[in-house]
C-alpha positions as CSV (number, residue, x, y, z in Angstrom):
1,X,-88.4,-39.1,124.7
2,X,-85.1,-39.0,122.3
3,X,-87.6,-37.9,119.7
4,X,-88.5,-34.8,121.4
5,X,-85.2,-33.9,122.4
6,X,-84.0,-34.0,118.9
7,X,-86.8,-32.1,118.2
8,X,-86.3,-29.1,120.5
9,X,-82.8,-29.0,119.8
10,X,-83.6,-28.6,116.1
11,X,-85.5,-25.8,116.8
12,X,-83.4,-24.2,119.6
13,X,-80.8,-24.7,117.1
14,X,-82.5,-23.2,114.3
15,X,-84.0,-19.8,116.3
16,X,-80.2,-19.3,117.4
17,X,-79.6,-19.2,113.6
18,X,-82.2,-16.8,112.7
19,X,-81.2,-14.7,115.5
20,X,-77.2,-14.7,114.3
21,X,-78.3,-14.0,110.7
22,X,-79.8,-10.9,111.6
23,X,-78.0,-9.5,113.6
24,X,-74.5,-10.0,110.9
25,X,-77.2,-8.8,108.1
26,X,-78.1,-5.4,110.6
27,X,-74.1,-4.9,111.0
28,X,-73.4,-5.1,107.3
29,X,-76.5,-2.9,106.7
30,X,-75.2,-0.3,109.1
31,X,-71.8,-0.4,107.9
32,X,-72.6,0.1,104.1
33,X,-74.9,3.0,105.0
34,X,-72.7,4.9,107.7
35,X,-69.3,3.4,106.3
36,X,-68.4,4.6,102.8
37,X,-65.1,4.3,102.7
38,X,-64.8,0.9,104.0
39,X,-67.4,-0.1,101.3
40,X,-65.1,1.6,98.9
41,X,-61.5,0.3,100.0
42,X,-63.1,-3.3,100.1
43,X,-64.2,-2.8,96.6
44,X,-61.2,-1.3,95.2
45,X,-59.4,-4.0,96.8
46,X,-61.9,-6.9,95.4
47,X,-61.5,-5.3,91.8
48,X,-57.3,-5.5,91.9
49,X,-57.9,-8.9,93.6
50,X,-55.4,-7.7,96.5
51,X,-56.0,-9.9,99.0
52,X,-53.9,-8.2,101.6
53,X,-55.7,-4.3,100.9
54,X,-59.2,-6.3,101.1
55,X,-58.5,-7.7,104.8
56,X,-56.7,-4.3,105.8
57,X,-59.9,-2.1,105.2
58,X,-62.2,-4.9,106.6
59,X,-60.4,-5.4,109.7
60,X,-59.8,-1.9,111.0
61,X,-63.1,-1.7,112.3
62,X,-65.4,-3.9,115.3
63,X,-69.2,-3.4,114.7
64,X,-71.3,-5.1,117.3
65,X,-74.9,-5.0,116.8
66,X,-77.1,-6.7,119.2
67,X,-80.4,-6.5,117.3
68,X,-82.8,-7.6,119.1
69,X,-80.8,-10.3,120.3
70,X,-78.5,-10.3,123.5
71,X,-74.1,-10.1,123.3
72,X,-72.1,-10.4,126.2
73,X,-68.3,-9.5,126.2
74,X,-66.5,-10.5,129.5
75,X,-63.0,-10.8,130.4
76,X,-61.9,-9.9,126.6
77,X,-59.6,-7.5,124.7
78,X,-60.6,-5.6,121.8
79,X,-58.1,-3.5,119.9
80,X,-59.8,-1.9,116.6
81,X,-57.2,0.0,114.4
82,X,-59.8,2.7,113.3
83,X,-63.2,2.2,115.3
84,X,-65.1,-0.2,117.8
85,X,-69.0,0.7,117.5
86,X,-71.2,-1.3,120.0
87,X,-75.3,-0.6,119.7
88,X,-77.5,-2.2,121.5
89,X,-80.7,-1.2,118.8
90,X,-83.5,-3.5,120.5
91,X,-81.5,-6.0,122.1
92,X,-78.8,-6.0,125.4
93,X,-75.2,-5.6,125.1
94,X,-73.4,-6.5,128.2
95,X,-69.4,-5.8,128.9
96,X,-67.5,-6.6,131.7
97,X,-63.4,-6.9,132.7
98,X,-62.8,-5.8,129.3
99,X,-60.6,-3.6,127.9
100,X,-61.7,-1.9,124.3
101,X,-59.5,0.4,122.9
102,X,-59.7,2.0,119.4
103,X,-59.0,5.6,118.4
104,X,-63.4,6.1,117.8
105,X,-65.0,4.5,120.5
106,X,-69.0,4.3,120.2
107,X,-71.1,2.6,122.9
108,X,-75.0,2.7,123.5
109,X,-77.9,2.7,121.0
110,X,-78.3,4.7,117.9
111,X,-81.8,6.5,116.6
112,X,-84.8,4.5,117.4
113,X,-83.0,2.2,119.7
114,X,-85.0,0.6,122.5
115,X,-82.3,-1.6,123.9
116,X,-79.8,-1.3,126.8
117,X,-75.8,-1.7,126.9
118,X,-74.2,-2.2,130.8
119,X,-70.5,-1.7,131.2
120,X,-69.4,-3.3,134.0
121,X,-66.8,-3.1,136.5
122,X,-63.0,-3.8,135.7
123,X,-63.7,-2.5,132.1
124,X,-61.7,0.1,130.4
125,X,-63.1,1.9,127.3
126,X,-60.0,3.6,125.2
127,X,-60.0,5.7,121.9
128,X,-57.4,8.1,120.5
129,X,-58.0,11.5,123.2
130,X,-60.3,9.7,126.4
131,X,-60.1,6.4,128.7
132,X,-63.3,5.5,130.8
133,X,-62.6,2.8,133.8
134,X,-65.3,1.2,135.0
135,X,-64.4,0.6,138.8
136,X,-65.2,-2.9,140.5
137,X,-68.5,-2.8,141.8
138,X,-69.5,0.0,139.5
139,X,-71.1,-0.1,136.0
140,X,-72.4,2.6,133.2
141,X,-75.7,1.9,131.9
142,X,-77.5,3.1,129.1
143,X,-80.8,3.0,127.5
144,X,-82.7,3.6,124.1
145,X,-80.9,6.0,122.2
146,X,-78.5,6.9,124.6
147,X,-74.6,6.5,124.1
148,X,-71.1,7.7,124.5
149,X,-68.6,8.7,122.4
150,X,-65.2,8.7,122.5
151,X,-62.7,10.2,120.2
């Protein structure tokens, strides 16, 4: 029986990674085609070899792609200096007692999504100009290409 344990946790363990790999390789993908300045400050910064310029233009943005894949955010903070993008594409985001503030605020799916993102009660979604609270017991749900944005 150990055998066939070891077995199926090898390849539990091994779909997991497939899953994680592409959902990081759809994030970078959407970021280098919708981000161009990010692309650009990260490679100015690689070039002059500044180490503190190169983690300043990567880390003023969240990008949470589910692919088809499922993420689930509960009872977190997330402060993004720039923008916090959350799309479900074909997959299921999930956030709950959360509070997500950045000045561009993007949650749903994008073109051709067939996914579904739920925000649940006790979260609050923040950018620069709007705040949506999520009351206990209530929850925001959106399919497909659906999605809000705040600014």
């Amino acid at each position: 029986m150990a055998i066939l344990e070891t077995l199926l946790l090898g390849l539990a363990a091994n779909g997991v990674y497939d899953l994680t790999k592409e959902t990081a390789v759809l994030a970078f993908k959407s970021i280098k085609q919708n981000r161009h300045d990010l692309i650009e400050a990260a490679e100015n910064a690689a070039k002059t070899k500044d180490d503190d310029a190169l983690r300043n233009a990567l880390a003023g943005a969240i990008e949470v792609a589910a692919a088809t894949g499922h993420v689930k955010i509960e009872g977190a903070f997330l402060s993004a200096v720039r923008e916090a993008h959350f799309d479900h594409q074909q997959g299921t985001i999930i956030i709950g007692k959360t509070r997500v503030n950045a000045p561009i605020l993007v949650t749903g799916g994008g073109a051709g999504a067939t996914g579904k993102t739920t925000i649940g009660g006790g979260t609050v979604l923040s950018s620069s100009g709007t705040s949506i609270d999520v009351g206990r017991g209530a929850s925001i749900t959106m399919t497909g290409g659906a999605s809000i944005k705040q600014t």
